[in-house]
C-alpha positions in Angstrom: 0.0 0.0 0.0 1.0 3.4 -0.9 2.3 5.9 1.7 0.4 9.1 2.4 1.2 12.4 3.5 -1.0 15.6 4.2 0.1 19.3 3.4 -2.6 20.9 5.3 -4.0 19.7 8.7 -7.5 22.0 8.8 -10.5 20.1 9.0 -10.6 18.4 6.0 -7.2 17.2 6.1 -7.6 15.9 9.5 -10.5 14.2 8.8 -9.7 12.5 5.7 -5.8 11.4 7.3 -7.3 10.1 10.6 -10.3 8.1 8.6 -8.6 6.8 5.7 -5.3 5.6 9.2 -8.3 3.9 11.0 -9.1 2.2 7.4 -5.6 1.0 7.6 -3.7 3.0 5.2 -0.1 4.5 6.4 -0.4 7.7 6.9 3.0 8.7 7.5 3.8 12.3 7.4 2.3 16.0 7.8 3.0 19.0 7.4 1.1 22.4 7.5 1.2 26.1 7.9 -0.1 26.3 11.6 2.3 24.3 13.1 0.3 22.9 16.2 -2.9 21.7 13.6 0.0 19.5 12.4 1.6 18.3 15.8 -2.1 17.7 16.8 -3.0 15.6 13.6 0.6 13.8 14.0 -0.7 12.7 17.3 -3.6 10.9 16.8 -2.2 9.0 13.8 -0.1 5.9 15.0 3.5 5.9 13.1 2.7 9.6 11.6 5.7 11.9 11.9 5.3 15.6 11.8 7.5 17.0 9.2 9.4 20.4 9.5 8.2 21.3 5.5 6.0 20.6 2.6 9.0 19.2 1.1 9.7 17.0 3.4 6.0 15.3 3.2 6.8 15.0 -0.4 10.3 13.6 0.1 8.8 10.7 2.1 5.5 9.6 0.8 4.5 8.6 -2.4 0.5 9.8 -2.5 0.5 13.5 -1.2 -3.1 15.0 -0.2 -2.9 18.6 -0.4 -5.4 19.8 1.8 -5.2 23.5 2.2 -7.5 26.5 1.1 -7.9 26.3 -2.5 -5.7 29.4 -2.9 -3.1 27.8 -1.3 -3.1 24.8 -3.8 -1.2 26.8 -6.7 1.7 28.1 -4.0 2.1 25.0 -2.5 2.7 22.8 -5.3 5.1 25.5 -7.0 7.5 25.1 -4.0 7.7 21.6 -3.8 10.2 19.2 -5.6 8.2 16.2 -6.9 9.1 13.2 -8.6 8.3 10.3 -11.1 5.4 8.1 -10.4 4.7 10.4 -7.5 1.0 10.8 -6.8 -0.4 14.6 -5.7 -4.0 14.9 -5.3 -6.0 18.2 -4.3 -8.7 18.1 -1.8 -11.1 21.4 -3.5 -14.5 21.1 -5.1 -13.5 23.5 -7.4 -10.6 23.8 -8.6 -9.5 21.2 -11.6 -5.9 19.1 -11.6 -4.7 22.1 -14.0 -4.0 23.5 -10.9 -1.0 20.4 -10.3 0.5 21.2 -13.5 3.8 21.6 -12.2 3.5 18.1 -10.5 2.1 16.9 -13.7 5.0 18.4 -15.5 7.4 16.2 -13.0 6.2 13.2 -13.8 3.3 12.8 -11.2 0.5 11.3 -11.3 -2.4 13.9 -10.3 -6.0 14.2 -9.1 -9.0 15.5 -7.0 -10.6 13.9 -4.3 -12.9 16.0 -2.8 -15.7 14.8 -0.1 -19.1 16.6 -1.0 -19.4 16.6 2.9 -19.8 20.1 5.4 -17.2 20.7 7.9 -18.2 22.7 10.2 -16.0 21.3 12.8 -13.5 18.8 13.8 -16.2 16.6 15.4 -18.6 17.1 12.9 -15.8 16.4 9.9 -15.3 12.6 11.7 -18.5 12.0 12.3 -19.5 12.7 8.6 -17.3 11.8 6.5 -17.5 8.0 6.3 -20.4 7.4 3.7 -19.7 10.4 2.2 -19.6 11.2 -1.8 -16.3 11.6 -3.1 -15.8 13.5 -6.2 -13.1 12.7 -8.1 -10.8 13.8 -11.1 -7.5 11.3 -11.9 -6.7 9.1 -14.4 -6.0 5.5 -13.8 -4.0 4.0 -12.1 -4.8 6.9 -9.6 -8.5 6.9 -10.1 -8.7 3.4 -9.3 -7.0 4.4 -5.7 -9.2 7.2 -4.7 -12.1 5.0 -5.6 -10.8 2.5 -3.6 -10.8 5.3 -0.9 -13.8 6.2 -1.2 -15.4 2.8 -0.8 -12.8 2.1 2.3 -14.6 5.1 3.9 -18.0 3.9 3.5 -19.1 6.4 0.7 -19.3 6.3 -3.4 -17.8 8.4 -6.0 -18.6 10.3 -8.8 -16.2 10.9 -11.6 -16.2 14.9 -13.0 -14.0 16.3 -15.5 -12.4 19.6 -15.3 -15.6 21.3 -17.1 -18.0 19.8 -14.6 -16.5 20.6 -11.4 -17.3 24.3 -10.8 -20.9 23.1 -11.6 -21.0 20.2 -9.1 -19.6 22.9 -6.4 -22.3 25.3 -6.9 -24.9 22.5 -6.0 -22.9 21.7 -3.1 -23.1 25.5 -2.4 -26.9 25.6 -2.8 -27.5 22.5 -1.0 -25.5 23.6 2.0 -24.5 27.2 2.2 -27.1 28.5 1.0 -29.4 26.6 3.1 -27.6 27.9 6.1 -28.5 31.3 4.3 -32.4 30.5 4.0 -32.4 29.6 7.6 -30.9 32.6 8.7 -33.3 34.4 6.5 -36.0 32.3 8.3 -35.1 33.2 11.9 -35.1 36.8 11.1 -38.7 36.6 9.9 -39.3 35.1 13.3 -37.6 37.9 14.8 -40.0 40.7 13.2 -42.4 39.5 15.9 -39.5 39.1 18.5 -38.8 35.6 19.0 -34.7 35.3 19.0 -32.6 33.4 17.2 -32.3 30.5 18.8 -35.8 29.8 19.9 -36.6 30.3 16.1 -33.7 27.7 15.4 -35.0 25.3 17.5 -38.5 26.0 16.4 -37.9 25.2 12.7 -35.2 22.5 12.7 -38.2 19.5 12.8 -39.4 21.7 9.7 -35.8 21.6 8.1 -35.5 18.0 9.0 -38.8 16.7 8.1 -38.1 18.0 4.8 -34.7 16.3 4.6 -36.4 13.6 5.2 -39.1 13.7 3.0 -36.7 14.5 0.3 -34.7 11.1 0.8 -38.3 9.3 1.2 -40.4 10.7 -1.0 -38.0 12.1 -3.7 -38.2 15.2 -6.1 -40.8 16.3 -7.2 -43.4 14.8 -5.2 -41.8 16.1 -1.9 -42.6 19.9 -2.6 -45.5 20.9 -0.4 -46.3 25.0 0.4 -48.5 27.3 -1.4 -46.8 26.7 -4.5 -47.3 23.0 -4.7 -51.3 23.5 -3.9 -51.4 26.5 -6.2 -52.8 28.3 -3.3 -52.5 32.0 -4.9 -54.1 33.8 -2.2 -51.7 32.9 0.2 -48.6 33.9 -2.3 -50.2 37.2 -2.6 -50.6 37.7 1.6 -46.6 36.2 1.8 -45.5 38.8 -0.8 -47.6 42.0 0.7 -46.4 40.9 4.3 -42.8 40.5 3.2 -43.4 43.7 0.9 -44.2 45.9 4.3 -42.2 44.0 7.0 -39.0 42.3 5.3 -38.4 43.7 1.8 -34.7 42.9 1.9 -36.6 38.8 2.0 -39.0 40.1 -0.7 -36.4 39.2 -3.7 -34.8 36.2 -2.6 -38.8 34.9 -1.7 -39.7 35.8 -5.6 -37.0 33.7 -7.4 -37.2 30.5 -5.2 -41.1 30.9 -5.8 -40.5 30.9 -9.9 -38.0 27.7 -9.4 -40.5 26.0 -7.3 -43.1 26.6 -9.8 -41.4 23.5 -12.5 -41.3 21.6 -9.3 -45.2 21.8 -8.5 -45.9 21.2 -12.3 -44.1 18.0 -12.3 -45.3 16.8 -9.2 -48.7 17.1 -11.1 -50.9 19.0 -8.3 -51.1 22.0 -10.0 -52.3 23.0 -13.9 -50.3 25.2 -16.5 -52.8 27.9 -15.9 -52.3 28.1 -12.0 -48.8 28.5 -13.1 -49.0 30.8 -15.4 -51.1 33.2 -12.6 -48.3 32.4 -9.8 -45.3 33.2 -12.6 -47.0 36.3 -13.3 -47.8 37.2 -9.3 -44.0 36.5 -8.6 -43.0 38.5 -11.4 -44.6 41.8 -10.5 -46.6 41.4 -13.7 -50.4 39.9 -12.1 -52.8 42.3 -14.8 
């Protein structure tokens, strides 16, 4: 089995390095640019030294996960010295392998392996990772590895080329961020009629997670329920001239997801082109 070394020890490093060394691959080396993150990481990987550089992480493994911000990617593997048959892999949902060139022009093999996963902390990264999507960009015989990898830590993989990956991290963005973002948005409503924060939090998380798990259950489209779904325009007009006099800075965001739900509630067959048609045209500003 191939030896592995980390550049980066953040979250996602330390994750992935004490997952894939409890899945019984040697994870022998790390380095990073916080010092203790690394001495921490080195710690709770049996046999894992803490190196002094980047270089010497590539010196003595021969799979390197670089696991640092993605602006950090480009720096870090212009500095190092890497070698034939060498494998580098990146760890960013964005970026493509173009970004490895200069390992590429050394003679390494070089890929992505990125876990469609939120890490919010350290805890959180462990517990979540294993079954896990992995997307990942390689050739073979490294794509057959990070495969491997990904099965080893419970989870499946996808396969994206260059093109495809910015597109897969915007879903990943909606999915998650953004529904951190609607939540926020959410609890603020709940403040115009002064409930804080976290009593609106608490309040709408069984919402949040019913519809999780409708969505696993019941599947798109047929899990959309809401005003939308039913066609029920009198209660999109009373959202729209409440959010109109008491949260206008909502009022926008409210009127585009409205016109994506709309395809949603068609499919799912509950509503009729023409109810549609009156909701696209009540979202739009443009109800005659």
């Amino acid at each position: 089995m191939a030896s592995i070394g980390f550049i980066g020890a953040g979250t996602v490093g330390t994750a992935l390095a004490v997952r894939l060394s409890e899945r019984g691959y040697a994870v022998l080396a790390i380095a990073s640019r916080t010092r203790d993150s690394a001495e921490k990481l080195a710690r709770r990987i049996s046999n894992c030294r803490l190196a002094e550089s980047n270089q010497e992480v590539a010196s003595l493994t021969d799979l390197v996960f670089i696991a640092t911000s993605d602006d950090a990617i480009a720096p870090v593997v212009n500095a190092v010295q890497w070698r034939q048959g060498q494998s580098v892999v990146h760890c960013s949902g964005s970026a493509s392998t173009d970004i490895l060139e200069r390992a590429r022009r050394a003679g390494a093999r070089v890929g992505g392996f990125h876990p469609l996963q939120t890490f919010a902390s350290l805890n959180e990264a462990l517990e979540n990772l294993p079954g896990s999507t992995f997307a990942v960009e390689a050739e073979d015989p490294l794509y057959s590895v990070l495969t491997k990898m990904a099965q080893d830590l419970d989870g499946r993989s996808i396969r994206l080329t260059a093109p495809e990956k910015v597109l897969y991290h915007a879903a990943a963005v909606i999915t998650s961020n953004y529904t951190v973002t609607l939540m926020k948005m959410a609890t603020d409503l709940w403040g115009a009629f002064g409930v804080p924060t976290a009593e609106a939090t608490e309040a709408l998380l069984p919402l949040l997670r019913g519809t999780v798990n409708n969505i696993a259950k019941v599947g798109l489209p047929n899990c959309l329920t809401g005003p939308i779904a039913r066609g029920d325009i009198g209660t999109l007009r009373q959202h729209l001239a409440s959010l109109q006099e008491r949260a206008p800075g909502v009022l926008g965001a409210y009127r585009q997801l409205g016109l994506q739900a709309i395809p949603v509630a068609l499919a799912k067959g509950k509503i009729d082109r023409e109810t549609a048609g009156k909701m696209k045209a009540i979202l739009e500003g443009k109800e005659s």
